[in-house]
N, CA, C and O of each residue as an XYZ file, in Angstrom:
276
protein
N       6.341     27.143     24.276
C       7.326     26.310     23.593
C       8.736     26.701     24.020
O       8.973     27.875     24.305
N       9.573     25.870     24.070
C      10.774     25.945     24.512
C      12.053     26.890     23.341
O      11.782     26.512     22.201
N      12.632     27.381     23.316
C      13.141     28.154     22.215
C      14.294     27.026     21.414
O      14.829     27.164     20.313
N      14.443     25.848     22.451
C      15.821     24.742     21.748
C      15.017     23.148     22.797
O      14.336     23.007     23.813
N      15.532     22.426     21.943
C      14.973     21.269     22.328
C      16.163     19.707     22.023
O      16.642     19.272     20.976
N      16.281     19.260     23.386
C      17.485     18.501     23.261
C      16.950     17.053     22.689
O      16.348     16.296     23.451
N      17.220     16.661     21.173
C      16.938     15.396     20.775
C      18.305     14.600     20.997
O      18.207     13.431     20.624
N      19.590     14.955     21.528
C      20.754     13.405     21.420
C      20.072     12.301     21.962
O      20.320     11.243     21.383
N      19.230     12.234     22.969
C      18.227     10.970     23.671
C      17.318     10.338     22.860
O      16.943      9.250     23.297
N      16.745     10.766     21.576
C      15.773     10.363     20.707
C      16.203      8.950     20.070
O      17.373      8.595     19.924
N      15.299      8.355     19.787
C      15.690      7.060     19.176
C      14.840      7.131     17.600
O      13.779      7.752     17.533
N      15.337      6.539     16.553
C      14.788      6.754     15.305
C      13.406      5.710     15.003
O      13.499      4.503     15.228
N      12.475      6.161     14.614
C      11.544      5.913     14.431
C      11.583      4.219     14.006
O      11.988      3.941     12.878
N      11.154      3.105     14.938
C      11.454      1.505     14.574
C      10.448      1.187     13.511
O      10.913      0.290     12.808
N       9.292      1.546     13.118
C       8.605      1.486     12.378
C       8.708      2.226     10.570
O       7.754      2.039      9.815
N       9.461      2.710     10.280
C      10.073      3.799      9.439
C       9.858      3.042      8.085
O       9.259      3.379      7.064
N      10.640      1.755      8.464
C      10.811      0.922      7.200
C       9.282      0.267      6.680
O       9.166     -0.666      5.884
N       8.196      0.984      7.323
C       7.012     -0.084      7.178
C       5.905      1.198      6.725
O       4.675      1.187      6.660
N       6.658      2.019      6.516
C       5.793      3.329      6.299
C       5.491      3.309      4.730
O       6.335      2.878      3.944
N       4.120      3.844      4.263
C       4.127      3.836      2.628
C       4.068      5.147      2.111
O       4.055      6.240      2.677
N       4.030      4.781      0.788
C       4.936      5.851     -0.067
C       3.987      6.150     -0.906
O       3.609      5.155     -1.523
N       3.509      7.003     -1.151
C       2.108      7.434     -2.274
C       3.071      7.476     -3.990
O       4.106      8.120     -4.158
N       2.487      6.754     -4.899
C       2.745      6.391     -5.671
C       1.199      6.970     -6.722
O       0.101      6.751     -6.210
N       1.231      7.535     -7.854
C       0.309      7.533     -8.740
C       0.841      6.380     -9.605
O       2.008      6.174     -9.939
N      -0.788      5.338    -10.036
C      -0.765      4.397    -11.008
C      -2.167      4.150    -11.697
O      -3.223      4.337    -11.093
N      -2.094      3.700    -13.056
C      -3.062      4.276    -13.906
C      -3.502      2.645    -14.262
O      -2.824      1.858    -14.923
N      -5.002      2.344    -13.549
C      -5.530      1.312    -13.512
C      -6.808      1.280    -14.424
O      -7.389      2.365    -14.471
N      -7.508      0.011    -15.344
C      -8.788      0.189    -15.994
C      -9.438      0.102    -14.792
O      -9.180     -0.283    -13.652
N     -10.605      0.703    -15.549
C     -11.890      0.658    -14.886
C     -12.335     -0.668    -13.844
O     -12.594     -0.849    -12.655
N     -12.235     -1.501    -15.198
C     -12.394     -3.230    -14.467
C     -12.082     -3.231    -13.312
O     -12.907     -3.341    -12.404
N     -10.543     -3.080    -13.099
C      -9.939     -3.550    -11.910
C     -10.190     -2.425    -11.029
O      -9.919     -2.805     -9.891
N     -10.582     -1.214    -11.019
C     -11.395     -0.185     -9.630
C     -12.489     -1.040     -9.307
O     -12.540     -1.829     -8.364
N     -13.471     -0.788    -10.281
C     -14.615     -1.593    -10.107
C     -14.718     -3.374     -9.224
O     -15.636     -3.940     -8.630
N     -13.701     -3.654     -9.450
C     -13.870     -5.285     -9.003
C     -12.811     -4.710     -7.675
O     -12.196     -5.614     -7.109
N     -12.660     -3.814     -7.350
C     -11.800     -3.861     -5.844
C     -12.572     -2.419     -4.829
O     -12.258     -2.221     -3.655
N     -13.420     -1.701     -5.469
C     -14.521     -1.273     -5.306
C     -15.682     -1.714     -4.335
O     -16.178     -1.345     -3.271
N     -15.893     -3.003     -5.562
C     -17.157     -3.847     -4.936
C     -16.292     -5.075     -3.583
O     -16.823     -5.676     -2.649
N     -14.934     -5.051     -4.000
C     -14.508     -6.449     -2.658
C     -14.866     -5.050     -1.938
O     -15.940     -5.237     -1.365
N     -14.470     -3.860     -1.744
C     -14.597     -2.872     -0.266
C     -16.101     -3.044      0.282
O     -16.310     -3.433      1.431
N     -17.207     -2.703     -0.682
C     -17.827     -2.832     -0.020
C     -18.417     -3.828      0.282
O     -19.587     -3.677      0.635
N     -17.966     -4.918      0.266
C     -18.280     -6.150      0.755
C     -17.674     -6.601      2.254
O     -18.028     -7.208      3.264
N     -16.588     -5.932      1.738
C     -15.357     -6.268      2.890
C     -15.567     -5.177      3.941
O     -15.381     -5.500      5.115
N     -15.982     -3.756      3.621
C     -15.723     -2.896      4.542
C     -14.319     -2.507      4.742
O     -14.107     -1.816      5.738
N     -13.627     -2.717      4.226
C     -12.254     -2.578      4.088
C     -12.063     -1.694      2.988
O     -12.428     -2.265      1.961
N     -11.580     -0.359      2.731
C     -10.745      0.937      1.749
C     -10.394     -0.040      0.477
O      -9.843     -1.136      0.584
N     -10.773      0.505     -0.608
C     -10.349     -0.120     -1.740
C      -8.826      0.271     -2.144
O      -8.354     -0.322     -3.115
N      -8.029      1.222     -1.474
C      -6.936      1.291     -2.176
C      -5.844      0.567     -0.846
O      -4.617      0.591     -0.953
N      -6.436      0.069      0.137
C      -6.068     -0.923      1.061
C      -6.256     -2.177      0.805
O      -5.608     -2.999      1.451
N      -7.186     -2.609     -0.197
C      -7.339     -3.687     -0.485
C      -6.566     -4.204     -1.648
O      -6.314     -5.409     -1.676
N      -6.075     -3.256     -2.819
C      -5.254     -3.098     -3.670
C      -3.982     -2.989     -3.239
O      -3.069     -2.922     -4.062
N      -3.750     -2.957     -1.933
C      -2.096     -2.653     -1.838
C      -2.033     -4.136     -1.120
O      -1.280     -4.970     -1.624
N      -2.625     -4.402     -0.228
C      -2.602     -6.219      0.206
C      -2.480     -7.002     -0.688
O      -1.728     -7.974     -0.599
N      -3.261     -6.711     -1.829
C      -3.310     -7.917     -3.172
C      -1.680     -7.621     -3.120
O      -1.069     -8.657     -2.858
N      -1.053     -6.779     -3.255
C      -0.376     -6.258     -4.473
C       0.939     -6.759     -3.411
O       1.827     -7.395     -3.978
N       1.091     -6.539     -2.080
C       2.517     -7.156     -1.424
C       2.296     -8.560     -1.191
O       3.168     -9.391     -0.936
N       0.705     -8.810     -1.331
C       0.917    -10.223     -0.822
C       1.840    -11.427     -2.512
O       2.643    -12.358     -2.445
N       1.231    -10.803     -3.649
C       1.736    -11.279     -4.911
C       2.992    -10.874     -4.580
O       3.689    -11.859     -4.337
N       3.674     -9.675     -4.447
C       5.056     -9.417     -3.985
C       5.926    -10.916     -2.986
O       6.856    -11.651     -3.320
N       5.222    -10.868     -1.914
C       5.791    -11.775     -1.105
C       5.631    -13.393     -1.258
O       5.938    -14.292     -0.475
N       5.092    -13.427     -2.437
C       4.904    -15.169     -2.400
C       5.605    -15.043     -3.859
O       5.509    -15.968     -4.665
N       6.081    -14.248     -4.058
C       6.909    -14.610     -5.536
C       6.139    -14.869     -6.720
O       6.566    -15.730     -7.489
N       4.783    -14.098     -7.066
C       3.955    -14.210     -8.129
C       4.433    -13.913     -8.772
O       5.169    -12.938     -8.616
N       4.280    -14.827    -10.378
C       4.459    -14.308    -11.747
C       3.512    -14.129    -12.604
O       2.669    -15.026    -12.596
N       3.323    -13.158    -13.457
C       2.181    -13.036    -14.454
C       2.525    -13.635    -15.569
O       3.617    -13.421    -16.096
N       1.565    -14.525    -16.102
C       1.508    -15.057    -17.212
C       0.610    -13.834    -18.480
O      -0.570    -13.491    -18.549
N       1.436    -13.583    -19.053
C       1.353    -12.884    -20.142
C       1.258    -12.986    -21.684
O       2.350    -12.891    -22.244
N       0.395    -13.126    -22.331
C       0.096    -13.420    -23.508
C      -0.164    -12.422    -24.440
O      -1.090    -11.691    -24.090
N       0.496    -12.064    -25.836
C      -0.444    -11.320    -26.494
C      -1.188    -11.669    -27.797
O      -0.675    -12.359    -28.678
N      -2.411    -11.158    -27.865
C      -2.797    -12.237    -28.500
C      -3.088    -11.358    -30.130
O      -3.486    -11.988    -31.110
């Protein structure tokens, strides 16, 4: 290994802004279970499949209808 290493030539990472951020969130059962079973249907990571739901509602401007009853 070199003892100093010249980064002024480096360029900042273009992808940076697309990087995710580990977040703890406290979900029922139901909703593991029903994104659980899309994985293994899908073959696709259930907490990958939960984060797609979750920007795609982000990006189309979803609202929850909320009731209490």
């Amino acid at each position: 290994m070199r003892e100093e290493y010249d980064f002024s030539k480096g360029k900042k990472n273009p992808y940076a802004k697309q990087l995710k951020k580990q977040v703890t969130i406290k979900l029922s059962e139901d909703a593991i279970a029903y994104f659980k079973a899309q994985a293994k249907d899908t073959g696709i990571p259930y907490q990958t499949l939960i984060n797609l739901y979750l920007t795609d509602c982000a990006r189309s401007g979803k609202r929850l209808a909320i009731s209490w009853n």
